[in-house]
C-alpha positions as CSV (number, residue, x, y, z in Angstrom):
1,X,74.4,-102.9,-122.8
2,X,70.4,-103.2,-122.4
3,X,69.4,-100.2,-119.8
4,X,67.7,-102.7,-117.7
5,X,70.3,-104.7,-116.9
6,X,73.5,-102.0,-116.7
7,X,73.0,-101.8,-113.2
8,X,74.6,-104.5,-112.4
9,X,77.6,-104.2,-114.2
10,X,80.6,-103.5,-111.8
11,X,82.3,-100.9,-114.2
12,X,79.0,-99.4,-115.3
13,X,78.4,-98.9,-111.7
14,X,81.8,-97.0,-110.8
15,X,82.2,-94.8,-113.8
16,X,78.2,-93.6,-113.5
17,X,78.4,-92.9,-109.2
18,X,82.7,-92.2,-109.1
19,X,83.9,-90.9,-111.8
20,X,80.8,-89.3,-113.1
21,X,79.4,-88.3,-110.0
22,X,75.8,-89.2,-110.8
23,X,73.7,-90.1,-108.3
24,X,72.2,-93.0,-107.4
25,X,68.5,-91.6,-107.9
26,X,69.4,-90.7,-111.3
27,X,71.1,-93.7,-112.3
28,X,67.6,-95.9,-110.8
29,X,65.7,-93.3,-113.2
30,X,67.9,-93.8,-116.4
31,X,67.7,-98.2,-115.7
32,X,64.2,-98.1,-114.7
33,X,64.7,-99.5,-111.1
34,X,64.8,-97.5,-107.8
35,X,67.8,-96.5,-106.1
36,X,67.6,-98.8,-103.6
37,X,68.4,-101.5,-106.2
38,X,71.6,-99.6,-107.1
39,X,72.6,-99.2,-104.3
40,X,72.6,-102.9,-103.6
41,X,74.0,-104.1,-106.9
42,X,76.7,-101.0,-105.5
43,X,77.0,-102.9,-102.3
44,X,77.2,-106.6,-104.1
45,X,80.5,-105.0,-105.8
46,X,81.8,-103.6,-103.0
47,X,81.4,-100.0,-104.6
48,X,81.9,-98.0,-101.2
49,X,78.8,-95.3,-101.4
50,X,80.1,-91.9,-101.3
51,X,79.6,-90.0,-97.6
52,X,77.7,-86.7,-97.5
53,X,80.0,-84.2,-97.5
54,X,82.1,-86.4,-100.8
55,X,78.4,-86.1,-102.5
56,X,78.4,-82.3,-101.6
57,X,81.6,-80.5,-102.5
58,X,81.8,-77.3,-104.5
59,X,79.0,-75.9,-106.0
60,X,76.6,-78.2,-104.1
61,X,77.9,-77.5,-100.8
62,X,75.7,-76.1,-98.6
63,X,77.9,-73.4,-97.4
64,X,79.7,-73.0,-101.4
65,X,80.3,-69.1,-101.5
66,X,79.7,-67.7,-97.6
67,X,82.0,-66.3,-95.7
């Protein structure tokens, strides 16, 4: 799949943000586009964005190891 145009691939989409938990930034940077155009290719497939506190559990948590 050419980088330029994985981005709006449905499944390409999912695994990357969902399963891989990239984010969106990251996957703009890797296909050469900003995030605001993955996020509407997301949006065109009806890939539900993830909230804040699903982006930041465990280690990226702001509060990951206080008491």
């Amino acid at each position: 799949m050419e980088s330029e145009k994985k981005y709006r691939n449905r499944d390409w989409l999912w695994e990357e943000y969902w399963r891989k938990k990239r984010s969106a930034p990251s996957m703009a940077r890797e296909c050469g586009v900003t995030k605001r155009v993955i996020h509407y290719w997301m949006g065109k497939h009806g890939i539900r964005l993830r909230t804040i506190s699903e982006a930041k559990r465990g280690e990226l948590h702001p509060r990951w190891g206080r008491k």
